[in-house]
RONU-249086 format. One record per residue (C-alpha): x, y, z. Coordinates in steps of 0.5 Angstrom, whole numbers, plus 500, padded with zeros to 3 digits. Example, Ala and Ser with C-alpha at 12.3 -4.5 7.8 and 13.67 -1.06 7.14 Angstrom:
BEGIN
525491516/527498514/
//
This chain:
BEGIN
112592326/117597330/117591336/118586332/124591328/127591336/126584338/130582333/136587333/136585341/137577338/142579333/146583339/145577344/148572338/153576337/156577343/156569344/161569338/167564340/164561346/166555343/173556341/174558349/170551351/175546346/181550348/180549355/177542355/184541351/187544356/185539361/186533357/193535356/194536363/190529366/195526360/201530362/199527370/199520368/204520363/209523370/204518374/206512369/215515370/213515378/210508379/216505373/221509377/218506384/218500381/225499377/226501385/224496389/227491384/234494385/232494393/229487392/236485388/240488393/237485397/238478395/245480394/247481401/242474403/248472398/253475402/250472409/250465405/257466403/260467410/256461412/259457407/266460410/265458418/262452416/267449411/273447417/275447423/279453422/274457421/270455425/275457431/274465427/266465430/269467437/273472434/272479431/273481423/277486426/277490433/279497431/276500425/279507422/275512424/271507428/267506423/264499421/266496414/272501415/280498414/281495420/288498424/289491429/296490429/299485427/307483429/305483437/297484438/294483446/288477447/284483446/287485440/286479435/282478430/281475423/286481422/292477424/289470426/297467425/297470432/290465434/293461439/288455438/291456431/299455432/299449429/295449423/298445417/295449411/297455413/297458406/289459408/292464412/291469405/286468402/282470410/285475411/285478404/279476401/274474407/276478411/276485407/270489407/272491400/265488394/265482392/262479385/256476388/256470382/263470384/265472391/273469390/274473383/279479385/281482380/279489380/277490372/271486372/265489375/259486376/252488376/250485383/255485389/256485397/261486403/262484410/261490414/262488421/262480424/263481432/263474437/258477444/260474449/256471455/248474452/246468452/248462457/243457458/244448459/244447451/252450451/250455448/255462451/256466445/253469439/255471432/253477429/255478422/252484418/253485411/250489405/248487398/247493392/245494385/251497381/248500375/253501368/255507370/258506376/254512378/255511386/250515387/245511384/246504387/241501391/244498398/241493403/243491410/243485413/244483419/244475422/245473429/247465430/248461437/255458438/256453442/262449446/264444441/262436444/268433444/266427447/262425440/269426437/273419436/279419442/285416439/289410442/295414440/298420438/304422436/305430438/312430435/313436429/320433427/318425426/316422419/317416421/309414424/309409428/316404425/311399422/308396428/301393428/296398432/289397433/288404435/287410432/292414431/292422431/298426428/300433429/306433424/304437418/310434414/308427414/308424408/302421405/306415404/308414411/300416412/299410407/304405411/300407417/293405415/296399412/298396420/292398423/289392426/281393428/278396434/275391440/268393436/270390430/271396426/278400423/282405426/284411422/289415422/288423423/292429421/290433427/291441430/290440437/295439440/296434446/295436452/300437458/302434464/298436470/302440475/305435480/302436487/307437493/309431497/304428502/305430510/302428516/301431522/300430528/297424531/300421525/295416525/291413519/285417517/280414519/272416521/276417528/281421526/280423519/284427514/285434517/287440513/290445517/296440519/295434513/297436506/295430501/300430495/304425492/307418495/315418493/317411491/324409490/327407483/324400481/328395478/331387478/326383479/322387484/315386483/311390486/303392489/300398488/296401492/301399498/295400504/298395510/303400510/305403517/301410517/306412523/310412517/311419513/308419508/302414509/298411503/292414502/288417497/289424494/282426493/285433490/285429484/279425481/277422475/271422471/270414469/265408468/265407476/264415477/268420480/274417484/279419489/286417485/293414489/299419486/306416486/312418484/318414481/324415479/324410474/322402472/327398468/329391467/324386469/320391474/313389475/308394478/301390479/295395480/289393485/282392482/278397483/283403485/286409481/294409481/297416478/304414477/309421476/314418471/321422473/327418467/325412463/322405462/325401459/327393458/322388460/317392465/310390466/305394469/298390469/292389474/294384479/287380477/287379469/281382466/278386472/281392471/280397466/286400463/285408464/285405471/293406471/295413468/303414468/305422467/312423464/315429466/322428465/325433463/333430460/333430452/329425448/326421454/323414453/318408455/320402451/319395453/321389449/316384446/314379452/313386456/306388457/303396459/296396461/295404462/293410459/300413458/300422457/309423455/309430451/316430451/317422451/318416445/314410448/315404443/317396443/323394442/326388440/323381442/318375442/312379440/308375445/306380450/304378458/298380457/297376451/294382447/298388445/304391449/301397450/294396452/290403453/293409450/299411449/300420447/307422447/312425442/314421438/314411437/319408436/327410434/333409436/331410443/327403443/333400440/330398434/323400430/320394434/317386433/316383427/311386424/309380420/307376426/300373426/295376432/301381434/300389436/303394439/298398442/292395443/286402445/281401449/280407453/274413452/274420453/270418460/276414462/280422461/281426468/276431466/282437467/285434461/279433458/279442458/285442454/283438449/275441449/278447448/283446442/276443438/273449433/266450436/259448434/254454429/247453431/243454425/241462424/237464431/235472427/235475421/233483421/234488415/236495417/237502415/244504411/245511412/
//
């Protein structure tokens, strides 16, 4: 009995000493589930912010692609801005920071120095009709400020927009990449995108960078359509007096009517392929004369060069052939080669000079003429190239043409004028024929009164005629019955292959540029 009374009092003791066992295990097992609810719940908020994160970084993202697109859009809408890819945004930077205000002068900046900043100053963009352009470059595509990514040309301050990107930086690398494609130049743009929240806090904008490089070429002039005439004149509205041409025509005066445009196109006649000319508004300008060359000198034997005797250059010096003023009823034939070669100077290719033509590269005959007037001709050999320096004027009935019809290419023939007296000119009446090409910055060449009945029965002028202005008083009247049947005035038929190559290089580099399509696209860090 006394055992039983102690085994039950140890029971009851050991039961006692269990009391709230329970309670501790709930509260505990509460306790963890509190903080595997608390740790998702923070786990759930970070992978909410992780993400709301990304979208803005996505976001950001596709607002800079936005940017890259814009600025594509830019280069590519016209031939001004397609000069500003071998250019700079800007060249000095406050603080020398990329997407700082630029600090590039503006009234005299160096070759060096110029940039979108002050692109007035651009050479190749001088002559730039639609000026007006100027502005909205420099204040909108070149400013580094955010732009509405919906509505990038929106500048007004007070509209702010969830969705924005900039220009940090556009730089042209020059020569790090040339290979036989014509590719010299690279474009780098950079440009950041963000994600602006509706607090315009700064610090919690999500910002992308994007950097994109394009491949820039020489443009390729030769795909461009040549004109049979150009009228290089700034002060002329007049086009071409209402004469019949079978050309096309460049114009690089920008206050020529739409009218006179209109008048132009109506008198255009078709090329020799059937198809119509146009008429162009143009900012390359026209090139200049070629430097004359000295005069020819022999030395001693003054002999002709020969296989024997050829062309020595320490006591020869190759250069231009003088001719005296032709006039009357002088006709001539050039090249003159029975001359006497004891006769300083002989009359002998000046191979300083070559063409690129139809037949190759070939050494040119260079003259040099005072003037050719009433009733001059001047007849060119089959299968030569004749250079004539044009020092005054041609004018009355003057006929320049091959000596056998058809078996000479007009460009053959290529007159230079270079005078320098006020208003010079090349004008020929209607029973006269040129067949050249005729390069006369500072010259008005047109047809004046007469029979439209040109000698070389299809134009007066056949070939091309680029000068500074058609027609005026200077040719006496504003030319032919323009009504008569089969008549034209200029009649083209030259290519840029028949162009001497240096003056293909004045041209080539007035044209904008050729944009390869995105050669790289690369995300960088923001600090």
């Amino acid at each position: 009995m006394k055992n039983i009374n102690t085994r039950l009092k140890i029971a009851l003791l050991l039961h006692s000493k269990e009391a709230g066992f329970a309670i501790v295990i709930a509260v505990s097992l509460g306790l963890i589930m509190i903080l595997v609810g608390l740790t998702m719940t923070l786990r759930s908020k970070g992978d909410q912010v992780i993400s709301s994160t990304q979208k803005q970084t996505d976001q950001a993202l596709a607002a800079a692609e936005k940017g890259v697109t814009f600025y594509q859009n830019f280069f590519n809408a016209n031939g001004i801005n397609r000069h500003l890819v071998k250019y700079p945004d800007c060249n000095t930077r406050a603080n020398q920071q990329p997407g700082a205000g630029c600090q590039d002068p503006t009234a005299n900046p160096t070759p060096s120095q110029l940039s979108w900043s002050n692109l007035d100053k651009i050479p190749t963009l001088d002559n730039i009709c639609d000026r007006n352009s100027f502005t909205d470059i420099k204040n909108i595509y070149a400013s580094t400020d955010w732009k509405d990514a919906n509505d990038p040309l929106d500048t007004d301050p007070n509209v702010q927009s969830s969705q924005e990107f900039r220009l940090v930086e556009y730089t042209n690398i020059v020569g790090s990449i040339t290979n036989p494609d014509g590719i010299k130049q690279v474009g780098k743009l950079i440009v950041e995108g963000r994600m602006t929240p509706d607090n315009n806090n700064n610090i919690n904008k999500s910002i992308s960078r994007l950097e994109v490089t394009f491949p820039i070429r020489d443009s390729d002039t030769l795909s461009s359509s040549i004109p049979g005439v150009w009228i290089g004149g700034t002060a002329d509205s007049d086009g071409t007096a209402n004469n019949k041409i079978g050309a096309n025509i460049f114009i690089n005066n920008c206050n020529i009517s739409n009218s006179n445009i209109s008048t132009m196109e109506g008198n255009l006649e078709p090329l020799d392929d059937g198809s119509m000319p146009t008429v162009s508004q143009t900012e390359v300008q026209i090139p200049d004369v070629p430097t004359q060359p000295a005069v020819r000198r022999i030395g001693n034997p003054p002999n002709a060069p020969s296989s024997t005797n050829p062309f020595n250059p320490n006591s020869d010096r190759a250069g231009y052939i003088p001719l005296p003023a032709i006039s009357g009823n002088t006709i001539i034939t050039l090249p003159d080669e029975s001359e006497d070669y004891g006769i300083n100077p002989p009359k002998v290719p000046d191979s300083r000079f070559r063409i690129n033509s139809h037949a190759g590269v070939t050494d040119v005959y260079v003259y040099k003429v005072p003037s050719i007037s009433n009733n001059a001709t001047i007849r060119i050999k089959p299968n030569t190239k004749v250079i004539l320096y044009l020092d005054g004027d041609i004018s009355d009935s003057v006929s320049i043409m091959c000596e056998t019809p058809g078996a000479c290419n007009p460009s053959d023939t290529i007159i230079f004028g270079q005078s320098t007296a006020s208003d010079p000119k090349i004008c020929i009446n209607g029973s006269s024929s040129i067949d050249a090409f005729i390069l006369a910055p500072d010259y008005r060449v047109g047809v004046a009164s007469g029979t439209p009945n040109p000698a070389n029965g299809i134009s007066n002028f056949l070939g091309a005629v680029w000068s500074k202005g058609w027609g005026g008083p200077q040719c006496g009247s504003s030319g032919p019955n323009s009504n008569n049947s089969g008549f034209r005035a200029v009649q083209q038929r030259i290519s840029w292959e028949d162009v001497p190559t240096n003056l293909q290089g004045q041209i080539g580099e007035q044209f904008p540029p050729e944009i390869d399509p995105t050669g790289s696209w690369e995300r960088q860090e923001v600090n």
